[in-house]
TIRO-2110 file (N, C-alpha, C; in Angstrom, 1 decimal):
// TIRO-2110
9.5, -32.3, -8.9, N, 1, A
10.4, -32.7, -7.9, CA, 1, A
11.7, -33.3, -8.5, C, 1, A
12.8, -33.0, -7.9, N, 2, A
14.3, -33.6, -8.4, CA, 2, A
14.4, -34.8, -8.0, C, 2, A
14.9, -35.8, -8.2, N, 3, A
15.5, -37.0, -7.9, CA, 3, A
15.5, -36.8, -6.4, C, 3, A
16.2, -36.5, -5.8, N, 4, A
16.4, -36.6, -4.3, CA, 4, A
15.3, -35.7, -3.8, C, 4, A
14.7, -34.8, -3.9, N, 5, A
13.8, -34.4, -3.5, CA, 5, A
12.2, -35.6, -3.5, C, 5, A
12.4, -36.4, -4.6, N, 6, A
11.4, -37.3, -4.7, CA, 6, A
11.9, -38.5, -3.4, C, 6, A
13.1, -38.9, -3.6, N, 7, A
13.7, -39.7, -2.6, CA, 7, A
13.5, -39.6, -1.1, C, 7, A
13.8, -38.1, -0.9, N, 8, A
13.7, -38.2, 0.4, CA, 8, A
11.9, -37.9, 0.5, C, 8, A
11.2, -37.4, 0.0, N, 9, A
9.8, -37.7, 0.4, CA, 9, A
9.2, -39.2, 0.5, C, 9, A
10.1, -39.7, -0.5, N, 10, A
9.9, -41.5, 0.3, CA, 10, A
9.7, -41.8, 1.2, C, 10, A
11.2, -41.3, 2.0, N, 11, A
12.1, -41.9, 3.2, CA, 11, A
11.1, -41.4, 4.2, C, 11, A
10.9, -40.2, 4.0, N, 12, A
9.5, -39.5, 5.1, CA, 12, A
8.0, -39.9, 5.2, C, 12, A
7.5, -40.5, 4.2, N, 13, A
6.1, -40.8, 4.1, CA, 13, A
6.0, -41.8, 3.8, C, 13, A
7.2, -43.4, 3.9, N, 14, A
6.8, -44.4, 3.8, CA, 14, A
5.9, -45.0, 4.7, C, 14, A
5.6, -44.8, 5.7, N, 15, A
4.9, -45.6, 6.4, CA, 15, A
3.0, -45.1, 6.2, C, 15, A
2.8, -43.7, 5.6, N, 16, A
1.8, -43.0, 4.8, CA, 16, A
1.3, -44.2, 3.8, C, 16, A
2.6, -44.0, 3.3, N, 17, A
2.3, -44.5, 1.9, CA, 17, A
2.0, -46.2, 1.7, C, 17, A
2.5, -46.8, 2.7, N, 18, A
1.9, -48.1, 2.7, CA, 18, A
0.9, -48.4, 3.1, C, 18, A
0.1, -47.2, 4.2, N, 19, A
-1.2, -47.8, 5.0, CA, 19, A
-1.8, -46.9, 3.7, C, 19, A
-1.9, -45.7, 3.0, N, 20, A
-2.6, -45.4, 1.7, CA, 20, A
-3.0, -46.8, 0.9, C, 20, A
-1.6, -47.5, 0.6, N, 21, A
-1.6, -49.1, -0.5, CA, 21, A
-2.7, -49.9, 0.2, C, 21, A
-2.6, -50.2, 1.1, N, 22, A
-3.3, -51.2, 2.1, CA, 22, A
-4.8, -50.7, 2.3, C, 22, A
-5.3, -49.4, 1.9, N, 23, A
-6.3, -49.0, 2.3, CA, 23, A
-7.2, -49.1, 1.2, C, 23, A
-6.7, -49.1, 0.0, N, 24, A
-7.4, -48.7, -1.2, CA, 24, A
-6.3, -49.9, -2.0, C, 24, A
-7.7, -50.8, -1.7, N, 25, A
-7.7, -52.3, -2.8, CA, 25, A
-7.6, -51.8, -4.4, C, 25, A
-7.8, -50.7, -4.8, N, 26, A
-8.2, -50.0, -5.6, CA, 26, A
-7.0, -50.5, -7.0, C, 26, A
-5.9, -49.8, -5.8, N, 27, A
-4.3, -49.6, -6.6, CA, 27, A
-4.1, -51.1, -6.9, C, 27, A
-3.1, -51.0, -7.6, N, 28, A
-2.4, -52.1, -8.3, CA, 28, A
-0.7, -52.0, -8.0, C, 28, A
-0.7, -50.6, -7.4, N, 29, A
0.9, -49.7, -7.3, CA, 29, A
0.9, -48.8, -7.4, C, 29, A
2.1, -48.2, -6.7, N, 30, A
2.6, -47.0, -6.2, CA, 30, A
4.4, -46.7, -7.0, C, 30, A
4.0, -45.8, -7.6, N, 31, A
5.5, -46.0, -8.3, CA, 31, A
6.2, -44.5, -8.1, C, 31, A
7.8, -44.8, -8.0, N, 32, A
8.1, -43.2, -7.7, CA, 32, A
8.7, -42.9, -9.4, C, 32, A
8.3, -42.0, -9.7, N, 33, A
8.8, -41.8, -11.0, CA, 33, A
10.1, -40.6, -11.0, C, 33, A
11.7, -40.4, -11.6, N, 34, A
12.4, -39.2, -11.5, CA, 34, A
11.7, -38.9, -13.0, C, 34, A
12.7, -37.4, -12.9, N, 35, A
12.4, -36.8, -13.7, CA, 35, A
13.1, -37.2, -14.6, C, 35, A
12.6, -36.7, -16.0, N, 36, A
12.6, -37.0, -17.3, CA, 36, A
13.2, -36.2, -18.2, C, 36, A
14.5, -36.0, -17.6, N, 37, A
15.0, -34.8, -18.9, CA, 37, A
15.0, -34.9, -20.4, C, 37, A
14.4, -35.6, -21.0, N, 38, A
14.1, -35.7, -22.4, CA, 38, A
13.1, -34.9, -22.5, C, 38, A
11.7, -35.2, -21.9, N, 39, A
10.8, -34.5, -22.1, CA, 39, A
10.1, -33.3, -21.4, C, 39, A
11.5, -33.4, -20.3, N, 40, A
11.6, -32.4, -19.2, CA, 40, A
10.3, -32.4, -18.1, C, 40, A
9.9, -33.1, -18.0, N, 41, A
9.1, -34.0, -17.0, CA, 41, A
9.4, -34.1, -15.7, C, 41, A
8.7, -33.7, -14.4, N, 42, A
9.4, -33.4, -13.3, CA, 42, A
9.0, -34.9, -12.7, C, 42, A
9.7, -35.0, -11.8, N, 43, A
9.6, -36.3, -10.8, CA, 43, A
7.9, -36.3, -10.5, C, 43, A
7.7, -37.4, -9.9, N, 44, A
6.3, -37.2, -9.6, CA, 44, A
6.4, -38.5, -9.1, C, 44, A
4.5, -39.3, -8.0, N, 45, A
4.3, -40.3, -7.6, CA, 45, A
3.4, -40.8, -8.8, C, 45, A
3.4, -42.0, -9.2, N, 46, A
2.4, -42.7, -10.4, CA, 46, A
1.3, -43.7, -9.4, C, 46, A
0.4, -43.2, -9.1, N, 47, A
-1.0, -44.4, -8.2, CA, 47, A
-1.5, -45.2, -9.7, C, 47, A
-1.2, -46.4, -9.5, N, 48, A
-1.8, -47.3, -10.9, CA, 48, A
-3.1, -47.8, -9.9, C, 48, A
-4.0, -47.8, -10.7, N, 49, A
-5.2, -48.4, -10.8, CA, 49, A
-5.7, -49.6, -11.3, C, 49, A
-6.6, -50.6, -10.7, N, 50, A
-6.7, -51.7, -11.6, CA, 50, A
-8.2, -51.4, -12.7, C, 50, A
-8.9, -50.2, -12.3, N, 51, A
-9.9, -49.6, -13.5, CA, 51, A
-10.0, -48.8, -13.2, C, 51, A
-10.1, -47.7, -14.3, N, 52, A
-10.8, -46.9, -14.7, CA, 52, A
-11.2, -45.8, -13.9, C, 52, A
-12.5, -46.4, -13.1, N, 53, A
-13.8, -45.8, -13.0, CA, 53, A
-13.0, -45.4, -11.3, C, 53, A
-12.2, -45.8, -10.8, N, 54, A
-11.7, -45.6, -9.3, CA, 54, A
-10.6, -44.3, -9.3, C, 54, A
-10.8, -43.4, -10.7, N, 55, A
-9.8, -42.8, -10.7, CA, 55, A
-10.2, -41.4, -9.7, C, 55, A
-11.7, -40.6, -9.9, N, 56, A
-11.8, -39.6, -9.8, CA, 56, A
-12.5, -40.0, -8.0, C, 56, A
-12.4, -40.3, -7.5, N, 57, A
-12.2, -40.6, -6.2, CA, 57, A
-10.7, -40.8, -5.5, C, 57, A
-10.0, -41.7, -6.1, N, 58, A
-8.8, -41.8, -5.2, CA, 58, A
-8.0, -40.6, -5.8, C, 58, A
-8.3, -39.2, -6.4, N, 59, A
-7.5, -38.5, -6.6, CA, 59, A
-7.7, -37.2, -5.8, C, 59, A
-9.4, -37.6, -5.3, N, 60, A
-9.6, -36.6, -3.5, CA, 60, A
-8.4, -37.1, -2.9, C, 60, A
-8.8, -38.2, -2.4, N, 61, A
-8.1, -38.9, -1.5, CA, 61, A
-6.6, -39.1, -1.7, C, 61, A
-5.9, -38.9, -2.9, N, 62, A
-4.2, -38.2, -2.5, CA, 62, A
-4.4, -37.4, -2.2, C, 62, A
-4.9, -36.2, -2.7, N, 63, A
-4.7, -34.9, -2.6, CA, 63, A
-5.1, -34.6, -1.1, C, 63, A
-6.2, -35.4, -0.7, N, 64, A
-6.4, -34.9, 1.3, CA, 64, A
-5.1, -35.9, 1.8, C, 64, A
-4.5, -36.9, 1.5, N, 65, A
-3.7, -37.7, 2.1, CA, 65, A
-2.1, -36.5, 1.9, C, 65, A
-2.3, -36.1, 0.7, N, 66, A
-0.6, -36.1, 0.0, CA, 66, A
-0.8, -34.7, -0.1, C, 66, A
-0.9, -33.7, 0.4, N, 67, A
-1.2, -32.3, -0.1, CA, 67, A
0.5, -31.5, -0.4, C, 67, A
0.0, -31.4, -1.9, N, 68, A
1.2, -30.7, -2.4, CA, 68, A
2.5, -31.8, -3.6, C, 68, A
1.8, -33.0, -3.6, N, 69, A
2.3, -34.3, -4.1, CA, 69, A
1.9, -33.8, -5.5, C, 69, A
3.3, -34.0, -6.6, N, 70, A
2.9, -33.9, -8.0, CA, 70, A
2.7, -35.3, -8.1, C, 70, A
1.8, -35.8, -9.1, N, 71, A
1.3, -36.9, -9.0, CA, 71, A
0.7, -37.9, -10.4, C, 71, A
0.4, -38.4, -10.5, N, 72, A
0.1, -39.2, -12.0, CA, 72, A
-1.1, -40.0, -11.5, C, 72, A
-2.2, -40.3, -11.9, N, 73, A
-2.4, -41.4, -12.1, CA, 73, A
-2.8, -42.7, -13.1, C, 73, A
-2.9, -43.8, -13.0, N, 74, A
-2.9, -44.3, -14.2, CA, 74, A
-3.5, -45.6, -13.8, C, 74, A
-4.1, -46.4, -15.1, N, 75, A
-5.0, -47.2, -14.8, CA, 75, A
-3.9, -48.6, -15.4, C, 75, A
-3.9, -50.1, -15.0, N, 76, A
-3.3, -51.2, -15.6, CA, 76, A
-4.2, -51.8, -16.2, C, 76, A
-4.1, -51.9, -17.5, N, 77, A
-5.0, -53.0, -18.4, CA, 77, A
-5.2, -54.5, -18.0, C, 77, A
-5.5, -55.0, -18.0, N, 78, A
-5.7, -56.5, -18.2, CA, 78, A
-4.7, -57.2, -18.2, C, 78, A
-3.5, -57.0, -19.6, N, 79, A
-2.6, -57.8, -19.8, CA, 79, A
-1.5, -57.0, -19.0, C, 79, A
-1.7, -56.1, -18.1, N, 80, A
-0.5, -55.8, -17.2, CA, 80, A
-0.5, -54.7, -17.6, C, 80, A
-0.2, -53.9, -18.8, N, 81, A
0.2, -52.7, -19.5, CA, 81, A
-0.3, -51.8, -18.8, C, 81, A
0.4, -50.5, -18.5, N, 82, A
-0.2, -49.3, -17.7, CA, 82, A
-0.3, -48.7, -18.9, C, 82, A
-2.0, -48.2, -18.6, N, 83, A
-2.4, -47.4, -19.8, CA, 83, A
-2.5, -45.2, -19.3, C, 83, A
-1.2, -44.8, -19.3, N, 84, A
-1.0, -43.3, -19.1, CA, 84, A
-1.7, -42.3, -19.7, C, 84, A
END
């Protein structure tokens, strides 16, 4: 996704996206990431996780929620640090 293509999927699925947060105690955050021309990395949504083990479930559950969403997910350590 391009910058504004990531943007305006915001603008459209915000209200998705916050009953998704609210639904799933799971997350820690919802982050919009642009793309990365250094390592040429496309835009994408990053779902942080507060462990681990909640990953291979809540990634049905984008994928039936968000169909077609490039997507990340990632777990937050302890001391805060998102571990990618």
């Amino acid at each position: 996704m391009t910058l504004d293509e990531l943007l305006a999927w915001k603008v459209r699925n915000q209200p998705a996206i916050t009953a998704f947060l609210h639904q799933h105690h799971e997350l820690s955050g919802i982050h919009f990431m642009p793309p990365s021309p250094g390592d040429g990395a496309a835009g994408h949504v990053e779902f942080c996780l507060k462990l681990a083990d909640d990953a291979e479930e809540l990634e049905a559950d984008i994928r039936s929620e968000f169909p077609g969403l490039p997507f990340r997910i990632g777990v937050v350590d302890p001391d805060g640090q998102p571990d990618l």
